[in-house]
N, C-alpha and C positions, 0 to 999 in steps of 0.2 A: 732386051734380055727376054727369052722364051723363058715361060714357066708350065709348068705340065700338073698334073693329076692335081687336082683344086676341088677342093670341098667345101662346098655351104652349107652351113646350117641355121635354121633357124627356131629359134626358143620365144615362145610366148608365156606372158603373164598368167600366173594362176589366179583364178577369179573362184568364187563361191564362199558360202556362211558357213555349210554344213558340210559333211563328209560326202553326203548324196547329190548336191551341186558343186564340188571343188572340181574343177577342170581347167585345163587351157582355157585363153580366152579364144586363142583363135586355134585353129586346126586346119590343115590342108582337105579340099575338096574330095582329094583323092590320091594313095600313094604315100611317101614319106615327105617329111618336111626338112628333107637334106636334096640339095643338088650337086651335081656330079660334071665337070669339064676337065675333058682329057689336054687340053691344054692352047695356051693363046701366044701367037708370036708376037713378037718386037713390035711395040707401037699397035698394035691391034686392040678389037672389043667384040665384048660378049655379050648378049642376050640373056638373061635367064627369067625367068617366070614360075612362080606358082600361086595357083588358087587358093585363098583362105576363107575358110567360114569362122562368122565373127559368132559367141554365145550368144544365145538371146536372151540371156538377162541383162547384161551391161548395158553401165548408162554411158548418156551421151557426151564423152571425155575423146578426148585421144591414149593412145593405150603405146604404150614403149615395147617395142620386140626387139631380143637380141640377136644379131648378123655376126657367127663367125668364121670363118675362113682360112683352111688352111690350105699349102701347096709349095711344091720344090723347085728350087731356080737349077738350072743346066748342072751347077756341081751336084745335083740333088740333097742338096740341103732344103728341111724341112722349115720352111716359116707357117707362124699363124698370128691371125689380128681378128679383129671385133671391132664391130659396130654397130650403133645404135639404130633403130626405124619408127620411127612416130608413126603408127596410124587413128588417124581419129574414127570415132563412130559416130554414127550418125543416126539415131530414132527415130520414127515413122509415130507420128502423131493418129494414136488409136482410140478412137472415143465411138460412142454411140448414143444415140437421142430420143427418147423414150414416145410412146406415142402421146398425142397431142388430148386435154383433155378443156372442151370447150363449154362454156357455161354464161349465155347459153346458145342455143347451136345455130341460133336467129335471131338478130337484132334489128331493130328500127334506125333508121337514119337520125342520126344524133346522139343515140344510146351507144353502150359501150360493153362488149363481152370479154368475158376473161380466158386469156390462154394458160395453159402452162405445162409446164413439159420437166423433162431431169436430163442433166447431160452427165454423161459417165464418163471418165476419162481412163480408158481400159491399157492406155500406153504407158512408156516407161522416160517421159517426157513431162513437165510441167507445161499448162499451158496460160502462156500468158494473154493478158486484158481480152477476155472473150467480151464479144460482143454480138446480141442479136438484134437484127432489123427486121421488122414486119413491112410488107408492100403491097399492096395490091389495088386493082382499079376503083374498088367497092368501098376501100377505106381510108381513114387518114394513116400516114407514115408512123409506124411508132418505135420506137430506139428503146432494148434495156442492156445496162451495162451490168454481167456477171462477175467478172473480175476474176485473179488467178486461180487456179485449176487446179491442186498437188495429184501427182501420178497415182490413182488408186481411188481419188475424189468422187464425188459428187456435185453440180452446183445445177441447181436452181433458177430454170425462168419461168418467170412469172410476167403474163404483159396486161395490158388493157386496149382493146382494140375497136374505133370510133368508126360507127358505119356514115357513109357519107354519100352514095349514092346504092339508090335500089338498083337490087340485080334481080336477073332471069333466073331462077333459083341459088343452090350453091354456089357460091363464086370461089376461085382460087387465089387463093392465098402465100404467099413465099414467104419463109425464114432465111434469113442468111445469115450463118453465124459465121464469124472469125474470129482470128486467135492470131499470139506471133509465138516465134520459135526462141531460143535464145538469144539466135543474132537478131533480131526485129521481125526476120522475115514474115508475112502478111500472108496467112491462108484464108481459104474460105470454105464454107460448104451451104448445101442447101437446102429445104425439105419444105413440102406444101402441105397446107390444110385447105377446108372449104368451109368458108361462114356465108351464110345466106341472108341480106342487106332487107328490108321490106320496109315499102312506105308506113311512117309514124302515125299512129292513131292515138286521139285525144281518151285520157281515161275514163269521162263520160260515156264516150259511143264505145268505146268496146264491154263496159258495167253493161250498155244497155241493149246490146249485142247477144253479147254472151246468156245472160237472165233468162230468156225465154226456153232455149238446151237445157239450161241447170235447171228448170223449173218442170220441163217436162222427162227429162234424165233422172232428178231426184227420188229417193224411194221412199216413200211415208214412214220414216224410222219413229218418229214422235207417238203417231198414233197407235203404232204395230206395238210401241213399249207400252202405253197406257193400258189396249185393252189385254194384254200378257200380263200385267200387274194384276190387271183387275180380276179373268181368271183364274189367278194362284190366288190370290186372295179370298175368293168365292167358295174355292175346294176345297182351303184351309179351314175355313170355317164350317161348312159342311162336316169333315170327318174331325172338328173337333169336337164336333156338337154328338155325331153318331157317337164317337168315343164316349165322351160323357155319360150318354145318354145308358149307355151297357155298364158303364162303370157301376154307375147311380142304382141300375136292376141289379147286380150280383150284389153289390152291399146290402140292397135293401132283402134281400134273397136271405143273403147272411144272418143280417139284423132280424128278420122272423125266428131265427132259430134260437136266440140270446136274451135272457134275460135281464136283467136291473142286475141280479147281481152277478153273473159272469161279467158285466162290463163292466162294475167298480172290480172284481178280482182282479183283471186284469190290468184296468189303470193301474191299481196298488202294485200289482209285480212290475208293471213297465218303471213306475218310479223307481221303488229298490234296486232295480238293473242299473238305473242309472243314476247315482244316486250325486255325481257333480253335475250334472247336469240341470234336476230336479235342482238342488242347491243355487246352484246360477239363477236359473229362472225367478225361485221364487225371491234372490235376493234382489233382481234387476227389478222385480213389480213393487219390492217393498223401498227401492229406492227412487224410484220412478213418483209413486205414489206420497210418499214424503215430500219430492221436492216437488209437487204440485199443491201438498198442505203448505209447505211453506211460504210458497209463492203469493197465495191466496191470501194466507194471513197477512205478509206485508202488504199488500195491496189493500187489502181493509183496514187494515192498521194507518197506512197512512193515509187514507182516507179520512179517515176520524178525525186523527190529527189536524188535517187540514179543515175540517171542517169547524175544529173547534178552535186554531187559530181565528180564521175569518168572525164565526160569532165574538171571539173575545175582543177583536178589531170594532166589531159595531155590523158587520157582516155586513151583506153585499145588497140590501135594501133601505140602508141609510145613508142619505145626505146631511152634509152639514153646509150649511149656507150664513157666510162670513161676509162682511164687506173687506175694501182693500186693507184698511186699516182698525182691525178687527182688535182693539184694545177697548173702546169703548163703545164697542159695538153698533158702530157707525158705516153705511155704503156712500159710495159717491155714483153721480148722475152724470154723462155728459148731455149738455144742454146747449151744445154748438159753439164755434168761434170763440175756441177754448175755456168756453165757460163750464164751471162742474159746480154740483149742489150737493149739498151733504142728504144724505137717507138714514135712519136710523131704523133699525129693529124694533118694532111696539107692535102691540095689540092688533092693529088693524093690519100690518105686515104678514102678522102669524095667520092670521083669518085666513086670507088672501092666497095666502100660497096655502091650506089647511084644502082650501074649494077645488086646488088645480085637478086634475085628470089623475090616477092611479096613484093618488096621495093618501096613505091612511090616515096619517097622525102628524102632525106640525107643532112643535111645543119647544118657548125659546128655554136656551138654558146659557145661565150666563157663569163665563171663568172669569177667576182673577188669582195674581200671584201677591202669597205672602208673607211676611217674615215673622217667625213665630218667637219670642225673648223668654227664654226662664234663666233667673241666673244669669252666671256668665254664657250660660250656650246658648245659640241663635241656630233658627233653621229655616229654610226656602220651601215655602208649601204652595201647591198647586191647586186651586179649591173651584169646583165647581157647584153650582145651584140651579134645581129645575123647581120646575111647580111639580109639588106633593100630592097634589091630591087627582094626578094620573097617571096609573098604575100599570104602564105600557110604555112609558117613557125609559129607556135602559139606563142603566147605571154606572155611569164614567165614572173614575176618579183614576190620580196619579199623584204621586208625590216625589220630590224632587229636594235631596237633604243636602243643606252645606252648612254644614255644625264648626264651630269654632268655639274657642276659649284661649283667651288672653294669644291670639292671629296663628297659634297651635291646633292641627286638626285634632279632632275627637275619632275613637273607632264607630265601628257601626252597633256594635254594646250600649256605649254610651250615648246614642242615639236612639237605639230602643227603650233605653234607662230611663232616658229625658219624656218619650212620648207616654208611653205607662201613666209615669207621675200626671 
């Protein structure tokens, strides 16, 4: 069956965010996006074609166009049908690789420099498991894995690159970086630098190298500071001194023309001017001055003090010399292989030590304790005895009361009460 006047048309997807990108996705190259067949016989076929431009923002999908079609069989009846057309699109994987920044730009054989760079991914493609390889004659192999890339991304390498043979100056260097697509497919690309390899020196010989440049290179900063110091210093003193010196002649200039009592007038007005001031002042000297009396008197005050605890102690040029068991005023001797002798305190003792070296005075004085009865009361008395008739011998005594009646204590009244009597 012949059909005649046949029309296609075709409808594509509207794509865009905003009103300023909504568009077709695809549009004919050129012309309309209808075609036109005057008609096809019995069992025959047609040709048809047209060019489309895909938007250049779409991602990479396949995209559904509508095919409809209409056209009159021999009675010219008008039929129409539709159908569907997948086409996919496909992204161009768009990136750019920042220049290289080497650090540092010569290494020694075994040492290790740093690369690094930015990879931009300016397509509208994710890129999958990027990975950079470094290679060269000069170096050892080094691998960094960047990993995925979002469309609009930035990512990051960073390598470290081991010099392994010296080279004739800069050597060349290769990056290869790859990526996959959706499907897995494996791209590559590639870009060089130059790192320059140099035999390794010990850090002794290059300290002892280098020293002698830096030594004659160096600029005497030390000394150039010292006598610049010393200078400003010199001048300063100089025109403090000129100043002065004029200050000192106009005063004294002044002062010839003033009397004794222009200058009390004037103190007296300057205090009235001021008259908290003046107040401040003179209360700060009047407090100042106080606590410098005061200070003084405690300090002599407790001087005295102290000095007349110590006298009343026996003060600090008296010994008393006891033996171990000083109740009956007895010393012991050792006299070897555990043997000890009794010493006592007598006449020829006192002599003895009276003769020694910076000894004034030696005179025994002997204590004993005792219990004194009146009555029911009883007391503990402390009694000491010197020889009388030397008048340099100081004067101990202590007393020590434990008064009772019928195993009831007494106050300290009745204790006074008792000695009196």
């Amino acid at each position: 069956m012949k059909v005649s006047n046949m029309l296609f048309d075709l409808s594509a997807p509207t794509e865009g965010s905003d009103e300023q990108t909504t568009s077709p996705a695809f549009l004919p190259s050129s012309g309309a996006s209808s075609i036109y067949l005057d008609s096809i016989a019995p069992n025959g076929t047609a040709d048809i074609s047209i060019e489309l431009n895909a938007k250049s923002d779409l991602l990479q999908k396949p995209y559904s166009m509508e095919l409809s079609m209409k056209y009159e069989d021999p009675n010219a009846t008008q039929v129409e049908g539709s159908s569907s057309i997948s086409i996919p699109v496909k992204q161009d994987a768009r990136f750019e690789i920042s220049d290289f920044e080497i650090s540092p730009q010569s290494v020694a054989v075994g040492e290790e420099a740093n690369v690094m760079c930015s990879l931009y991914n300016l397509g509208r493609i994710k890129l999958y498991n990027v990975k950079a390889t470094f290679e060269g004659k000069n170096i050892k192999k080094s691998e960094v894995f960047i990993g995925n890339i979002e469309s609009g991304a930035t990512g990051s390498i960073d390598a470290m690159l081991e010099g392994k043979k010296i080279s004739d100056g800069p050597a060349k260097v290769t990056m290869t970086l790859s990526y996959e697509d959706e499907s897995g497919n494996i791209s590559t690309t590639t870009k060089d630098l130059n790192l320059e390899v140099t035999e390794k020196v010990d850090d002794d010989e290059a300290a002892a190298s280098d020293m002698p440049e830096e030594t004659q290179k160096s600029f005497p900063v030390i000394p150039v500071v010292i006598a610049a110091v010393v200078i400003v210093v010199v001048a300063a003193v100089v025109i403090l001194k000129k100043r002065k010196r004029n200050s000192w002649q106009r005063l004294k200039r002044r002062s010839c023309w003033m009397n004794w009592n222009d200058l009390l007038r004037m103190s007296i007005n300057s205090l009235r001017r001021r008259k908290l001031r003046t107040f401040l002042t003179v209360l700060g000297v009047l407090i100042g001055t106080a606590s410098i009396v005061v200070m003084i008197s405690l300090g002599l005050g407790m001087q005295q003090s102290l000095y007349k605890e110590v006298e009343q102690s026996g003060g600090l040029t008296s010994i008393t010399v006891t033996g171990s068991d000083n109740s009956d005023g007895m010393t012991t001797e050792s006299m070897g292989s555990g043997q000890e002798t009794e010493k006592r305190i007598d006449d020829q003792l006192v002599e003895k030590i009276s003769k020694m070296d910076h000894v004034k005075l030696a005179a025994p004085i002997y204590e004993t304790s005792v219990i004194l009865l009146k009555g029911s009361y009883m007391a503990q008395v402390q009694l000491q005895g010197n020889d009388t008739g030397r008048s340099e011998i100081p004067k101990y005594g202590s007393w020590r009361w434990n008064a009772s009646k019928d195993r009831n204590r007494t106050s300290g009244a009745d204790i006074r009460k008792w000695r009196d009597h």
